[in-house]
KOLVOGU-356525 format. One record per residue (C-alpha): z, y, x. Coordinates in pm, 1 decimal, padded with zeros to 6 digits, m for minus. Layout:
% residues N
+----------+----------+----------+
|       pz |       py |       px |
+----------+----------+----------+
|        Z |        Y |        X |
...
+----------+----------+----------+
***
This chain:
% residues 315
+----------+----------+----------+
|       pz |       py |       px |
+----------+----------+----------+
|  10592.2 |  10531.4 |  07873.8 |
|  10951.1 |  10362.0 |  07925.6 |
|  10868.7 |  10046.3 |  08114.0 |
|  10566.8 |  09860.5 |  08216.2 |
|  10677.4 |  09483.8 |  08227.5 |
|  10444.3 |  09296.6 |  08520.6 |
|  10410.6 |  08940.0 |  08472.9 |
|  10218.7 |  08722.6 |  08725.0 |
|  10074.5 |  08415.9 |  08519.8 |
|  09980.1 |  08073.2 |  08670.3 |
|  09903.1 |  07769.1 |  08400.8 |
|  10179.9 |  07860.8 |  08210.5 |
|  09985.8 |  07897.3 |  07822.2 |
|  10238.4 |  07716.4 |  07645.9 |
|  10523.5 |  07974.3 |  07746.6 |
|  10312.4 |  08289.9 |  07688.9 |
|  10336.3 |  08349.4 |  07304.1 |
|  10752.7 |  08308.3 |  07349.8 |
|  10784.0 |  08485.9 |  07573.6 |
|  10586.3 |  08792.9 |  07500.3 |
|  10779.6 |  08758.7 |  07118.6 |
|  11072.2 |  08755.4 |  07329.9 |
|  10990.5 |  09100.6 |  07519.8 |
|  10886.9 |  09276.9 |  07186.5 |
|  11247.8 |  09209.9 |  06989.7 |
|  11449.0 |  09350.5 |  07326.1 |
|  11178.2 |  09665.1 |  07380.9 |
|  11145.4 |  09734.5 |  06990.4 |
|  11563.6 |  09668.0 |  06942.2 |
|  11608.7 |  09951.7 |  07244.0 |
|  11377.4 |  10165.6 |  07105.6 |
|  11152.6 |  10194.8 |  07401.7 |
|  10772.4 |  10266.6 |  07460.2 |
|  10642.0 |  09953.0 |  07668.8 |
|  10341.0 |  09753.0 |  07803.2 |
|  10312.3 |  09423.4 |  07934.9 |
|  10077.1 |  09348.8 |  08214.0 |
|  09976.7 |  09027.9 |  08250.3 |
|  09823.7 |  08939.4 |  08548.6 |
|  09592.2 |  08598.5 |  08524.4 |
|  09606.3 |  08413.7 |  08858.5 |
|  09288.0 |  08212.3 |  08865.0 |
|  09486.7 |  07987.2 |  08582.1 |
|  09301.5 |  07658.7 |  08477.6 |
|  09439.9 |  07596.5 |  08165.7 |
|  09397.9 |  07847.0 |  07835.7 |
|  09630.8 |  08080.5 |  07945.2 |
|  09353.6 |  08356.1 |  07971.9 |
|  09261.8 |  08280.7 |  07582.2 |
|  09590.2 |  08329.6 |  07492.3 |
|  09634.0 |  08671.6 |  07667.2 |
|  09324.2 |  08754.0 |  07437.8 |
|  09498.0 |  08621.0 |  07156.1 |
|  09801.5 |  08793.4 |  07236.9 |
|  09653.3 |  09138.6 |  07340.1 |
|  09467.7 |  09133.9 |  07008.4 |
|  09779.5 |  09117.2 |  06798.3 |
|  09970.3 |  09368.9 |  06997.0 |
|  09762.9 |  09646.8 |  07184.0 |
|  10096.8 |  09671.8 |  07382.0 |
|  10015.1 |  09365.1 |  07567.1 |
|  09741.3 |  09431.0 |  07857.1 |
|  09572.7 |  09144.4 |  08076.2 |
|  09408.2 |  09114.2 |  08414.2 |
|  09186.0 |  08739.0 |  08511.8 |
|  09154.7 |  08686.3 |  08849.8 |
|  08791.1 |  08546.8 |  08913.1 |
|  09027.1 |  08226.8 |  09112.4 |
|  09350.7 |  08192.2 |  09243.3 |
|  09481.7 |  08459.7 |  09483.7 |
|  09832.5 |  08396.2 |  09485.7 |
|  10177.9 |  08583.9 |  09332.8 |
|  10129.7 |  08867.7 |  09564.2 |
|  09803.8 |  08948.5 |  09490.7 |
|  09897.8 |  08968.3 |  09118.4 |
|  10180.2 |  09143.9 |  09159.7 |
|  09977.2 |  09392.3 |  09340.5 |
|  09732.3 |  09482.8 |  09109.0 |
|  09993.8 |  09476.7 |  08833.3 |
|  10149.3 |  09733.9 |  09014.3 |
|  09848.3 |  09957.5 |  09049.7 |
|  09780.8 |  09942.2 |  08665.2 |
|  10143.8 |  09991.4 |  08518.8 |
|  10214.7 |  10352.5 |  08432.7 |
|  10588.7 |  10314.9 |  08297.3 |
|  10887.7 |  10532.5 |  08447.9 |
|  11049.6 |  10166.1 |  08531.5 |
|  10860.6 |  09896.4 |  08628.3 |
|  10998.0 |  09512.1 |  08537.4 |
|  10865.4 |  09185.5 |  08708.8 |
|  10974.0 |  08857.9 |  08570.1 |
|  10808.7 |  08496.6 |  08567.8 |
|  10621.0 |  08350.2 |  08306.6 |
|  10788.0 |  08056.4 |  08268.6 |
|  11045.0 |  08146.9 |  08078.3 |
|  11346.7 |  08099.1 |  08351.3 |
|  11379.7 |  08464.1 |  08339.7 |
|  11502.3 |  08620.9 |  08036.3 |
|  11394.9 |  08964.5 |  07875.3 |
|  11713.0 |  09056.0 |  07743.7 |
|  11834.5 |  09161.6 |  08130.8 |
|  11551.6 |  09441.7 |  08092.4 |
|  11783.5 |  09736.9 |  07946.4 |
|  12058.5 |  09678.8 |  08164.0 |
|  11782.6 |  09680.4 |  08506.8 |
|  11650.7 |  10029.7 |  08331.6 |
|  11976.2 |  10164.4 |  08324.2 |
|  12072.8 |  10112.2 |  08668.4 |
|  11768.5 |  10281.2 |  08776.0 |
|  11748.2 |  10543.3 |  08546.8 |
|  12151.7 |  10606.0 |  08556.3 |
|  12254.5 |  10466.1 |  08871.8 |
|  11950.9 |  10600.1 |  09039.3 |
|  11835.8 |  10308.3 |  09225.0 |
|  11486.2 |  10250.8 |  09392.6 |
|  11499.3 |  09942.9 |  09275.7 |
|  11737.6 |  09693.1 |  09129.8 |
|  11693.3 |  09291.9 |  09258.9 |
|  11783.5 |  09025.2 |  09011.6 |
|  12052.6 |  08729.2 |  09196.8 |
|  12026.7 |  08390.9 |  09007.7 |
|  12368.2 |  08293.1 |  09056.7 |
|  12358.1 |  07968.5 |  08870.7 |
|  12032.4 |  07811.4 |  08919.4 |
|  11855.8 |  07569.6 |  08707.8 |
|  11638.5 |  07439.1 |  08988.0 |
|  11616.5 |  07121.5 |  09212.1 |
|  11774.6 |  07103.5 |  09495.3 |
|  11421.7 |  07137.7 |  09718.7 |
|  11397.6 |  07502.9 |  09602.5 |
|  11749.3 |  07598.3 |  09619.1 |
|  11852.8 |  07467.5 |  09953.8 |
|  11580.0 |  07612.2 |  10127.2 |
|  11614.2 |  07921.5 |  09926.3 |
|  11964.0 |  07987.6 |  09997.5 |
|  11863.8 |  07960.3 |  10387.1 |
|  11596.0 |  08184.8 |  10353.8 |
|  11822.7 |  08467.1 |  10155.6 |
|  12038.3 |  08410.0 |  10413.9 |
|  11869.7 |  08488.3 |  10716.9 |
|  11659.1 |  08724.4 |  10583.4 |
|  11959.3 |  08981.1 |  10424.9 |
|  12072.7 |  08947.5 |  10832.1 |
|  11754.0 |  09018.4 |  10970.2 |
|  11681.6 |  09313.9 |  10701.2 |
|  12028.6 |  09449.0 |  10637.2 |
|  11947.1 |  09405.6 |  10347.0 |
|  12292.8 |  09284.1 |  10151.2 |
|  12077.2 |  09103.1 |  09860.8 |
|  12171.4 |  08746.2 |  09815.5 |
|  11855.1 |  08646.8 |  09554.9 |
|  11552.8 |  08796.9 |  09778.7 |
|  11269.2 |  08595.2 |  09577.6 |
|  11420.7 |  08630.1 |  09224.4 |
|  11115.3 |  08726.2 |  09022.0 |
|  11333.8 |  08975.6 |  08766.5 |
|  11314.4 |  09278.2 |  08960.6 |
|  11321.4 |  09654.2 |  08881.3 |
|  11152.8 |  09946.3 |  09001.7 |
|  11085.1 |  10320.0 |  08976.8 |
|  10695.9 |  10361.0 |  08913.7 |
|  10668.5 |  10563.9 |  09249.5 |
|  10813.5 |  10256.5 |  09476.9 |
|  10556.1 |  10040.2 |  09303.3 |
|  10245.3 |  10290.1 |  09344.0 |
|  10374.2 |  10332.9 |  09707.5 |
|  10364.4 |  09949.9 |  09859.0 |
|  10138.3 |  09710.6 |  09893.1 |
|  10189.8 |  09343.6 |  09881.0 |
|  09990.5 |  09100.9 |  10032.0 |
|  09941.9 |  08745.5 |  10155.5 |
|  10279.4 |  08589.4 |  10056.4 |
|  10437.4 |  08888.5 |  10119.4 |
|  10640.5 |  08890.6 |  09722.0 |
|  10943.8 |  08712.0 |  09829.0 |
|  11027.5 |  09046.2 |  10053.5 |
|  10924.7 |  09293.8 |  09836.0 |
|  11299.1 |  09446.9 |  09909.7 |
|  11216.3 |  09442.9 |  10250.1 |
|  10868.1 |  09637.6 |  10200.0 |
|  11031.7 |  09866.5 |  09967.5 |
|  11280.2 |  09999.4 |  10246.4 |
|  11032.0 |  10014.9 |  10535.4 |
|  10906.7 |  10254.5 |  10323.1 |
|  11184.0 |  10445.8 |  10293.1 |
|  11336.0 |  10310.2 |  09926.2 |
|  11698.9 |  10215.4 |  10049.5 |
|  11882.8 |  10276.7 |  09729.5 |
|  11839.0 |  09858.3 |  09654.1 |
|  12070.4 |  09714.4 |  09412.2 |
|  12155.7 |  09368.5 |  09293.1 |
|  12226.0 |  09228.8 |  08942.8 |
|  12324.6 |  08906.1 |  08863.9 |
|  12066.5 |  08715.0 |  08603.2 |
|  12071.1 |  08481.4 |  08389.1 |
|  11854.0 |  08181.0 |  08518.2 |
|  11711.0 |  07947.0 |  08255.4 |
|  11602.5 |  07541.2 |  08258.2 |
|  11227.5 |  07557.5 |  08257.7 |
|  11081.2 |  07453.1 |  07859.8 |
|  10746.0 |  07411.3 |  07952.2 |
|  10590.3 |  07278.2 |  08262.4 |
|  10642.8 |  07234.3 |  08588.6 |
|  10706.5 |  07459.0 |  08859.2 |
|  10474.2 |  07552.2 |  09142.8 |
|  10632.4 |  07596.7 |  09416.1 |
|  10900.0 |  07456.0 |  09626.4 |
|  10933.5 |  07210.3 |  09919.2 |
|  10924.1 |  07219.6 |  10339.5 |
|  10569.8 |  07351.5 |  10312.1 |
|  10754.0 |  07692.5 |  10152.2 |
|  11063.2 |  07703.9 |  10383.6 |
|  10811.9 |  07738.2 |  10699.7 |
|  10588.3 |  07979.1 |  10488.4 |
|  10949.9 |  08191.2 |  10408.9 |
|  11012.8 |  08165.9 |  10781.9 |
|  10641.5 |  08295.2 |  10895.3 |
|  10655.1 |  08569.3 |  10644.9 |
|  10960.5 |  08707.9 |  10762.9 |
|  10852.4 |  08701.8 |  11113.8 |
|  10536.7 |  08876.9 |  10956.6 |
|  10727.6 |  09134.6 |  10740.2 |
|  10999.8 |  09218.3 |  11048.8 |
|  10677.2 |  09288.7 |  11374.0 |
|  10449.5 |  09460.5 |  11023.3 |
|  10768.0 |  09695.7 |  10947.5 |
|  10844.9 |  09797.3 |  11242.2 |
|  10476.8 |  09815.3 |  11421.0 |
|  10223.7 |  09775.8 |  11138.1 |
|  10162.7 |  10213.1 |  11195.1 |
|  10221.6 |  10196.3 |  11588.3 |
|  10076.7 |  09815.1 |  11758.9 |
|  10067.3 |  09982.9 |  12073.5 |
|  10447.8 |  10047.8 |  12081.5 |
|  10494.2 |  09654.0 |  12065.0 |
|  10218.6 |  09563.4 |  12257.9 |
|  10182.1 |  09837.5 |  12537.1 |
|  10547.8 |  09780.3 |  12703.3 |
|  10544.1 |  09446.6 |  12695.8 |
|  10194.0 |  09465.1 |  12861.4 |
|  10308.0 |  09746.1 |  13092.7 |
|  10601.2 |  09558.4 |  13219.4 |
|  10415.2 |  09192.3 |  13201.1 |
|  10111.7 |  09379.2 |  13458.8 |
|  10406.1 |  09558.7 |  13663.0 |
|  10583.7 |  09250.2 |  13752.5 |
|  10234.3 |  09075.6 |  13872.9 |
|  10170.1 |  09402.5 |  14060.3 |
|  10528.4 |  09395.9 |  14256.1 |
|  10442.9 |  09061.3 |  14290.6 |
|  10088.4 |  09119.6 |  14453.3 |
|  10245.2 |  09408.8 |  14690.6 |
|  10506.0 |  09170.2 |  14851.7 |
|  10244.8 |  08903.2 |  14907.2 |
|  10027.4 |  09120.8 |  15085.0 |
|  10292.1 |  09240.5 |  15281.7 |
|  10379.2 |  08952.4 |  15406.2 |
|  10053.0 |  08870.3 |  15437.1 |
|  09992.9 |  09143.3 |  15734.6 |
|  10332.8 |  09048.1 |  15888.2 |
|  10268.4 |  08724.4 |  15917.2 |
|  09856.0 |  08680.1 |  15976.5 |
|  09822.0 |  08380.1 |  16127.1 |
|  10079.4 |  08168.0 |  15906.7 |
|  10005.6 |  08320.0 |  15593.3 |
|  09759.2 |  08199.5 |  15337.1 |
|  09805.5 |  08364.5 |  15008.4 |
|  09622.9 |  08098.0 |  14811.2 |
|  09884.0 |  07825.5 |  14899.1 |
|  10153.7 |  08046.2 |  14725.6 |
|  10227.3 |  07942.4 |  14390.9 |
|  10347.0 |  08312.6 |  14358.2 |
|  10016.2 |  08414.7 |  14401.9 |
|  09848.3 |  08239.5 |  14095.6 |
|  10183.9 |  08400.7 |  13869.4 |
|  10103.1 |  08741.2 |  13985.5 |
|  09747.3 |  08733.1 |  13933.1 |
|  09797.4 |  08541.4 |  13566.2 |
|  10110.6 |  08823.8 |  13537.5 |
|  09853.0 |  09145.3 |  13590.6 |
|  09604.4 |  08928.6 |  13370.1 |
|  09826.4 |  08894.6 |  13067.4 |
|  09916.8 |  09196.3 |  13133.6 |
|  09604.9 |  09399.1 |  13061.8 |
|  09524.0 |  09161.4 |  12791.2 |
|  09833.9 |  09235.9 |  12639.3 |
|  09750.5 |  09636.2 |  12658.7 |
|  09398.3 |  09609.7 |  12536.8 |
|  09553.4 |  09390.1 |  12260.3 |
|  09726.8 |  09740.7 |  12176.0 |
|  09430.8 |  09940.3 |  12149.8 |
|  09204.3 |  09697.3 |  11920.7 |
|  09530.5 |  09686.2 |  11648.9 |
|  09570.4 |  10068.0 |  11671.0 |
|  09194.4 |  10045.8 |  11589.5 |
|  09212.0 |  09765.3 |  11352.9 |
|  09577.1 |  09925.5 |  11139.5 |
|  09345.5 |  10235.2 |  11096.4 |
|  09041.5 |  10084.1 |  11013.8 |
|  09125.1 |  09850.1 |  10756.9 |
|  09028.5 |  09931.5 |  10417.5 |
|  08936.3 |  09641.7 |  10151.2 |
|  09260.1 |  09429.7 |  10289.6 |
|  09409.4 |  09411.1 |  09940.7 |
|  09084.2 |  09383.6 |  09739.4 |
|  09026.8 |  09062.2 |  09462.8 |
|  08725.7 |  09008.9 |  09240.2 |
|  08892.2 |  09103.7 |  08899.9 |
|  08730.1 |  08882.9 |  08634.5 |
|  08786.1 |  09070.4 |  08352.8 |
|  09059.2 |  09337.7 |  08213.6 |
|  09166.4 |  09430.0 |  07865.1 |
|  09354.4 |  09730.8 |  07781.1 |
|  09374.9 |  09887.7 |  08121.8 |
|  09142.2 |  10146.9 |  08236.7 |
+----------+----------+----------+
***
């Protein structure tokens, strides 16, 4: 198969049948085998009645319901697992993404060999509480990754099938997909610039402060997971080592002084007293800390696991 095309869906019944249309002209006018996943987020409206509809027209069209709401991530995730093209394509459902980009993103993967190809709405047809917190978060996050992307949460994305099958996204974890991708080890990432559309139907879900301090947290999250998600211990050891060491110095000096001076010396009056003992405290804490998430990162299976309603088309 050419191209699986992974769409996360959330209320958004009205923009389905369009858009789906949409997808079959560009596939069918290129000439290329396809499916579309669509991935049923715990929707409240009839958008899981028309996936039926729409899967029962065109056997290309495949669905997945959610038993409730889990989030983007969660249905990007299990798209992922079921889509068995050479190229996979995420987009929106709402229509702000458009399905003639998909050729180009194929060739630059297929041609251009990259991992993965990250759509960049230049021109945005969004208010100004998405984009201004957006264009913060791109910001610091292609400094922090080195990751020279400038559209990190565009949801028209490309990848090879084997990036997809070897990630896992999680919690709100979609916006750095890129980032995921080249922890492990995809760094051929490229960047096309998109054509972003006015919204038809609807209303968008997201936006606001409550999403800039979730961007900020799942950075944080992404950067400590990437770099000691495998190895806790290598975080938390040193800093537990060194934390324990300091109290321990700390102790030895008191005690010396302590015998040199016996009869003016009470250790208990020394504020430096109480910081060594919380220092060798915190310190231990800290390395047992290490330990259980060694235990815990090896030991965690069912992390990534929804109730799954219902599926059609997908084995």
């Amino acid at each position: 198969m050419d191209i699986s095309i992974v769409i996360p869906v959330y209320n958004e019944d009205e923009s389905l049948p369009e858009l789906c249309s949409w997808i079959e002209r560009v596939v069918q006018a290129n000439g290329l085998s396809y499916e579309v996943v669509l991935v049923d987020d715990g929707s409240t409206d009839r958008s899981w009645e028309v996936i039926e509809e729409l899967r029962a027209a065109n056997p290309n069209i495949k669905g997945i319901k959610f038993q409730r709401n889990y989030g983007k991530s969660a249905a990007l995730n299990e798209g992922f697992k079921a889509a068995r093209g050479a190229v996979v394509i995420t987009m929106d459902a709402d229509m702000q993404d458009s399905p003639d980009e998909i050729p180009e993103l194929r060739r630059m993967i297929l041609e251009e060999k990259y991992d993965m190809v990250s759509g960049w709405k230049k021109v945005r047809h969004d208010p100004i509480s998405k984009t201004l917190p957006s264009k913060f978060f791109n910001g610091i996050t292609a400094k922090v990754s080195k990751i020279p992307l400038h559209d990190f949460n565009c949801g028209l994305k490309a990848y090879r099938n084997k990036v997809v099958k070897s990630i896992e996204v999680y919690g709100e974890m979609h916006r750095y997909i890129p980032v995921i991708a080249k922890w492990s080890g995809f760094r051929r990432i490229g960047e096309k610039v998109v054509e972003h559309r006015a919204r038809k139907y609807g209303y968008t879900k997201f936006g606001g402060l409550g999403r800039g301090l979730k961007g900020l947290l799942d950075l944080a999250s992404i950067t400590f997971v990437g770099k000691y998600g495998k190895r806790p211990m290598h975080f938390f050891g040193p800093v537990g080592v060194l934390c324990g060491l300091i109290g321990f110095v700390e102790a030895i000096y008191l005690l010396v002084s302590k015998f040199n001076n016996m009869s003016t010396f009470t250790l208990t009056n020394k504020p430096s007293f109480y910081i060594a003992l919380t220092c060798m405290v915190l310190g231990t804490q800290l390395f047992l800390t290490g330990f259980v998430a060694e235990l815990i990162s090896r030991n965690s299976p069912g992390r990534n696991s929804y109730l799954i309603e219902q599926k059609l088309g997908i084995e």
